[in-house]
C-alpha positions in Angstrom: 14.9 -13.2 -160.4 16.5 -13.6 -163.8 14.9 -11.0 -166.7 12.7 -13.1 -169.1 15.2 -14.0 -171.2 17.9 -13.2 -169.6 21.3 -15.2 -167.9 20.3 -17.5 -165.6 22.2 -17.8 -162.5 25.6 -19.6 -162.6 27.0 -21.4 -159.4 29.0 -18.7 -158.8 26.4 -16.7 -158.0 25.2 -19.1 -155.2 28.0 -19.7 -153.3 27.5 -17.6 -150.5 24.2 -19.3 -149.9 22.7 -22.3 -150.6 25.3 -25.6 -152.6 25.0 -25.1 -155.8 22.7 -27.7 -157.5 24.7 -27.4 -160.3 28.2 -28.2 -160.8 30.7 -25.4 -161.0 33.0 -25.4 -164.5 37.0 -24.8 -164.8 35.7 -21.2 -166.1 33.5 -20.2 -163.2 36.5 -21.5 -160.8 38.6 -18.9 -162.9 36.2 -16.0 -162.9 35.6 -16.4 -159.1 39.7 -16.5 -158.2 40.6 -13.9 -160.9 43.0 -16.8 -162.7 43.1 -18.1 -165.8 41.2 -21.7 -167.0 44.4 -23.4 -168.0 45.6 -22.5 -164.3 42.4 -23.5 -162.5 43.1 -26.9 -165.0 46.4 -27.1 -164.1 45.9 -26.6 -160.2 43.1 -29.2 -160.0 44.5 -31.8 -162.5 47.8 -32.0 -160.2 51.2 -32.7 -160.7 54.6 -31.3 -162.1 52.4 -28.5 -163.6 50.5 -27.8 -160.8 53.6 -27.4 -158.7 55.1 -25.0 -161.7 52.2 -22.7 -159.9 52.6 -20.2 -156.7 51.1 -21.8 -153.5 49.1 -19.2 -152.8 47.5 -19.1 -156.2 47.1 -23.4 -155.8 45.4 -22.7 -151.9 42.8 -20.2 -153.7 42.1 -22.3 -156.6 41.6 -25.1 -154.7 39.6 -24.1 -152.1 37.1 -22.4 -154.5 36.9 -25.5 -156.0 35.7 -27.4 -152.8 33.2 -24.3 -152.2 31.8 -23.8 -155.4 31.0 -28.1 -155.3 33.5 -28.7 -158.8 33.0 -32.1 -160.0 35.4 -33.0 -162.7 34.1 -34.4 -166.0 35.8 -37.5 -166.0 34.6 -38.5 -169.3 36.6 -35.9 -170.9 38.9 -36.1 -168.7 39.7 -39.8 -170.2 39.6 -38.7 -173.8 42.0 -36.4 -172.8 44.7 -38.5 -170.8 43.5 -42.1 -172.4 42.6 -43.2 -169.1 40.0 -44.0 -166.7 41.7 -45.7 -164.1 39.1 -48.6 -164.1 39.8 -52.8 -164.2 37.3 -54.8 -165.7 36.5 -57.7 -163.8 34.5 -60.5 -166.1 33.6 -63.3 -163.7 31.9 -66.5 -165.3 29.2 -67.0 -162.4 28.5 -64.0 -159.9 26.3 -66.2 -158.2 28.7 -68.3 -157.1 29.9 -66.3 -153.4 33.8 -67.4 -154.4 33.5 -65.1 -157.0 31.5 -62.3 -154.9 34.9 -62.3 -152.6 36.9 -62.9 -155.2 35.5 -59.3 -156.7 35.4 -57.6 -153.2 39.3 -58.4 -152.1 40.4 -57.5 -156.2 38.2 -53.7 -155.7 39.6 -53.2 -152.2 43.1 -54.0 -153.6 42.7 -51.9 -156.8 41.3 -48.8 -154.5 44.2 -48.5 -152.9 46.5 -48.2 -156.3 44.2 -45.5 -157.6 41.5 -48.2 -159.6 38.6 -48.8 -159.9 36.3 -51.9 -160.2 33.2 -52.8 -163.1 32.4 -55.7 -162.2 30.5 -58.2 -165.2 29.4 -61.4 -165.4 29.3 -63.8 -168.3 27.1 -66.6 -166.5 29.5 -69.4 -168.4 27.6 -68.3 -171.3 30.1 -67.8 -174.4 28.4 -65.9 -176.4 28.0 -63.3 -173.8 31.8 -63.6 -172.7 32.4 -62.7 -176.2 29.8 -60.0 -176.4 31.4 -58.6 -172.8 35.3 -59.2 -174.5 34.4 -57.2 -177.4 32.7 -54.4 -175.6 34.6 -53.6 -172.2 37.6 -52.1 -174.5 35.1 -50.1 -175.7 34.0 -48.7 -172.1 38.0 -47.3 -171.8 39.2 -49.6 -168.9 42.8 -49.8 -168.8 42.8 -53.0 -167.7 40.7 -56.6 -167.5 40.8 -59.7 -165.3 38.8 -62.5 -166.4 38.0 -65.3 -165.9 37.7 -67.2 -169.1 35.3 -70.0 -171.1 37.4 -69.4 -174.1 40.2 -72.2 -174.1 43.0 -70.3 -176.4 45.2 -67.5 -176.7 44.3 -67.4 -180.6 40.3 -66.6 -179.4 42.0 -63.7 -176.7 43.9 -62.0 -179.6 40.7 -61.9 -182.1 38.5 -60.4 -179.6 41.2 -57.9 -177.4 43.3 -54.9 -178.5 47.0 -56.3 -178.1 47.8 -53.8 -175.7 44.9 -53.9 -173.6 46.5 -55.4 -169.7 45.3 -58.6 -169.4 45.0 -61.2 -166.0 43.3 -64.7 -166.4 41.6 -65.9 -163.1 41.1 -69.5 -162.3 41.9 -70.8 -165.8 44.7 -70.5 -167.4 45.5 -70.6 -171.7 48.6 -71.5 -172.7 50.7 -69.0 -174.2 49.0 -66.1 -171.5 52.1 -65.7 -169.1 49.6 -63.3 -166.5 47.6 -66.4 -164.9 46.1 -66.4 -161.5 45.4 -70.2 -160.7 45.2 -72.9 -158.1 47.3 -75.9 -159.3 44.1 -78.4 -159.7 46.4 -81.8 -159.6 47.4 -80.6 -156.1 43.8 -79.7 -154.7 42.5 -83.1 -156.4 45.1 -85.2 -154.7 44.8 -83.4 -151.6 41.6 -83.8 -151.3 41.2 -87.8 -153.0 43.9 -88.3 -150.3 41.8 -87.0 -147.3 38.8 -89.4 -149.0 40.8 -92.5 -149.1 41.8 -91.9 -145.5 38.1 -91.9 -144.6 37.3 -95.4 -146.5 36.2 -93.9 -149.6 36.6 -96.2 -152.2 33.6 -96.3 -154.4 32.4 -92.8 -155.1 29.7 -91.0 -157.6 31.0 -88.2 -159.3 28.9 -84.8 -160.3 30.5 -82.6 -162.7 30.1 -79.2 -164.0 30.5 -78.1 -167.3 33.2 -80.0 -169.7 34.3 -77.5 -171.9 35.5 -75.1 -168.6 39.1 -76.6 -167.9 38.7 -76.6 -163.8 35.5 -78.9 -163.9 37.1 -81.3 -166.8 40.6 -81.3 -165.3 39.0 -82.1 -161.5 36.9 -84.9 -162.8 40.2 -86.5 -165.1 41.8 -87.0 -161.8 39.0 -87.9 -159.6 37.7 -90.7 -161.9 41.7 -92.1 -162.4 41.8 -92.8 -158.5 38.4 -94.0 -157.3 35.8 -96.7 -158.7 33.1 -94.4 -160.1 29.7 -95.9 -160.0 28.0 -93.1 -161.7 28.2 -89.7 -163.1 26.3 -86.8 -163.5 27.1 -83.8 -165.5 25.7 -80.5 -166.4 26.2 -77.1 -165.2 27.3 -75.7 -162.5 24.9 -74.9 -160.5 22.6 -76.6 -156.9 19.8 -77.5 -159.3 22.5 -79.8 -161.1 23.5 -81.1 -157.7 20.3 -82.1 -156.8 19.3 -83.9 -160.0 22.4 -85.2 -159.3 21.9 -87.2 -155.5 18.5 -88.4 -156.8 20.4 -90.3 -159.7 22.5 -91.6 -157.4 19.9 -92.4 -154.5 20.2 -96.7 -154.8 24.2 -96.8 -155.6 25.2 -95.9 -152.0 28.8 -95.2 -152.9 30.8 -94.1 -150.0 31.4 -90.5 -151.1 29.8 -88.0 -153.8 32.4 -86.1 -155.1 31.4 -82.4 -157.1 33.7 -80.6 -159.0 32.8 -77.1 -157.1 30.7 -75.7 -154.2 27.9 -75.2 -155.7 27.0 -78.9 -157.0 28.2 -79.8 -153.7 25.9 -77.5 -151.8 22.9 -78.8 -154.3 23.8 -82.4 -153.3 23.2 -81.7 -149.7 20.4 -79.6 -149.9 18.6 -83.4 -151.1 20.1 -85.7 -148.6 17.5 -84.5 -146.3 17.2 -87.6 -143.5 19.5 -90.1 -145.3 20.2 -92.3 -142.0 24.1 -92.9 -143.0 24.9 -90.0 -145.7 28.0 -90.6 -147.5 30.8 -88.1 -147.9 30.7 -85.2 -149.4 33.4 -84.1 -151.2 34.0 -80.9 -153.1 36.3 -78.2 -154.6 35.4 -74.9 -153.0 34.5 -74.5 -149.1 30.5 -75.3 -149.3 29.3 -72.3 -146.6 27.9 -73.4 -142.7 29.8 -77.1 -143.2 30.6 -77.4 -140.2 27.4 -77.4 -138.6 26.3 -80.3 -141.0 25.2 -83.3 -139.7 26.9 -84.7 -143.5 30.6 -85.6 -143.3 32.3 -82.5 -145.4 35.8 -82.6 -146.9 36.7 -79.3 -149.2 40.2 -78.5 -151.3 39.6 -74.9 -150.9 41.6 -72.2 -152.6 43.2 -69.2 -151.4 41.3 -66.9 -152.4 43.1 -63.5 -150.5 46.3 -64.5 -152.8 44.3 -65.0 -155.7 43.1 -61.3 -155.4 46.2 -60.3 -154.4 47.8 -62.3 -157.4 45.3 -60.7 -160.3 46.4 -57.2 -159.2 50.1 -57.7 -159.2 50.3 -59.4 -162.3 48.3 -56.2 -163.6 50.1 -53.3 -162.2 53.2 -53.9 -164.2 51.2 -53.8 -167.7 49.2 -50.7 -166.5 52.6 -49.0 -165.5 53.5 -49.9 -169.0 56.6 -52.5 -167.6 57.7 -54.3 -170.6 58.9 -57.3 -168.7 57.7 -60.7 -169.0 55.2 -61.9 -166.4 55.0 -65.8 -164.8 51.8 -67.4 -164.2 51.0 -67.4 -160.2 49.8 -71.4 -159.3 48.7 -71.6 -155.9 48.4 -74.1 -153.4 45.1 -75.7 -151.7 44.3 -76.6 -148.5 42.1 -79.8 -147.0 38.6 -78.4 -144.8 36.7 -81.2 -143.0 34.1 -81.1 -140.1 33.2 -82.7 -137.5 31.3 -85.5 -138.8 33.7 -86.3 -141.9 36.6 -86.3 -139.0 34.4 -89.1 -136.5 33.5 -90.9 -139.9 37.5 -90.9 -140.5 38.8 -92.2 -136.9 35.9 -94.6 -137.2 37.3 -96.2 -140.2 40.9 -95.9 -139.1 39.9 -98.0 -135.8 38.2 -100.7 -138.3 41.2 -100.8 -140.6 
């Protein structure tokens, strides 16, 4: 027992018994090993001046280290190097599931270069995206991938450092070479083109958001190759959706189109025992579709490259590379199930 005001035990002190509950520092690894602190620092930070040092002296540092339970303070060790090897990720609706994998494949990718993930969420709320923009350089990330509300490079540059690594997800700016995107005229004609083949010709359209490029850009091309009997807008969300197939209850068009998953997955959620549904159609795979008893037809997105995509076009910039980076525009791909593709060979036998 310690005198009554006297030194309290220091980890060093416990390592032959119990772990220490406290975390040993550079200068207890040093006392225990007989070495100095810039050694232990040099040993356990790595590198060229690590290798400077005898083996033997590098074995005995290091395994005191694992013994004694060292945790380095990372926190100083970021103020001291001017990184923490961690990407912001600022996603614009985390309750959306494409953006939960998006997150998951970007952190497994970013693991395995040394990274990691903070994951935020701006709920297509600008004010927050700006309150999130104007903080996260603050936090020390070396990086950020986000997927924007704002629509221009000018509103980028007022909020972010100029040398901060930056990715866009989803929604390109013009004048921001590191894009990740899906090209939107491609997934709308690809999917208008699987609806046409089906008999589609009147539709009902349910849109998210206008000011968010995807939603506005999906519905521009939607509305330019169908009649649209009605249209309901608002954000992007089932709720929406729903209000959504109540409006259109007495038009019976011959498909519902919905500018993403989740107004889709809000439209069928209210169909409930329509006797002859029409067509679903939607940007986004809407999740269990094909064990609806709804004919289902999805552009979805490649969501793997798009991970893959946000981290390549970051590496470079983290590396410092001064090179100039292209925007990545990916393809979609056409979904259907089972009842969309009987509804479909139906038609084509009437035709």
């Amino acid at each position: 027992m310690p005198r009554p005001g006297g030194d309290l035990p220091s980890p060093v002190r416990a390592i032959s018994g119990d772990p220490p509950t406290v975390s040993a520092t550079l200068v207890d690894i040093a006392k225990e090993t007989q070495t100095s602190v810039s050694t232990v620092s040099r040993v356990l930070a790595g590198g060229a001046a690590a290798a400077r040092i005898s083996q033997a002296t590098r074995d005995r540092v290091s395994e005191a280290a694992v013994r004694m339970g060292y945790r380095p303070n990372l926190v100083a060790r970021s103020l001291r190097t001017r990184r923490s090897n961690t990407v912001a990720l600022l996603v614009s609706d985390i309750a959306n599931p494409w953006f939960g994998q998006i997150a998951f494949l970007v952190e497994q990718s970013l693991h395995r270069h040394g990274y990691s993930l903070m994951l935020c969420n701006s709920g297509e709320d600008p004010d927050r995206e700006v309150e999130y923009l104007r903080l996260l350089p603050q936090k020390g990330i070396d990086g950020l991938i986000v997927v924007p509300l704002a629509r221009s490079k000018k509103v980028l540059e007022e909020l972010l450092p100029p040398d901060l690594p930056l990715v866009l997800l989803d929604r390109p700016i013009p004048g921001v070479g590191a894009s990740v995107s899906s090209d939107q005229a491609q997934a709308t004609t690809l999917l208008c083109d699987t609806l046409e083949r089906a008999g589609a010709r009147d539709i009902a359209l349910v849109c998210g958001p206008e000011q968010i490029s995807t939603h506005r850009r999906r519905a521009e091309l939607v509305s330019a190759r169908f009649n649209v009997l009605a249209r309901h807008d608002g954000p992007a969300t089932r709720e929406t959706g729903t209000q959504a197939f109540v409006k259109f209850l007495s038009l019976q068009p011959d498909a519902i189109v919905c500018t993403n998953n989740f107004l889709g997955q809000g439209v069928i959620d209210a169909i409930g025992e329509v006797e002859a549904p029409p067509i679903i159609g939607s940007f986004d795979e809407i999740a269990m579709m094909h064990l609806l008893p709804i004919p289902v037809v999805c552009a979805v997105q490649d969501i793997p490259l798009l991970a893959e995509g946000c981290v390549t076009q970051l590496l470079p910039q983290l590396r410092g590379e001064k090179r100039e980076i292209q925007p990545i525009v990916l393809t979609t791909r056409a979904v259907t199930n089972r009842r969309f593709q009987e509804r479909a060979t139906g038609w084509g036998a009437r035709s």
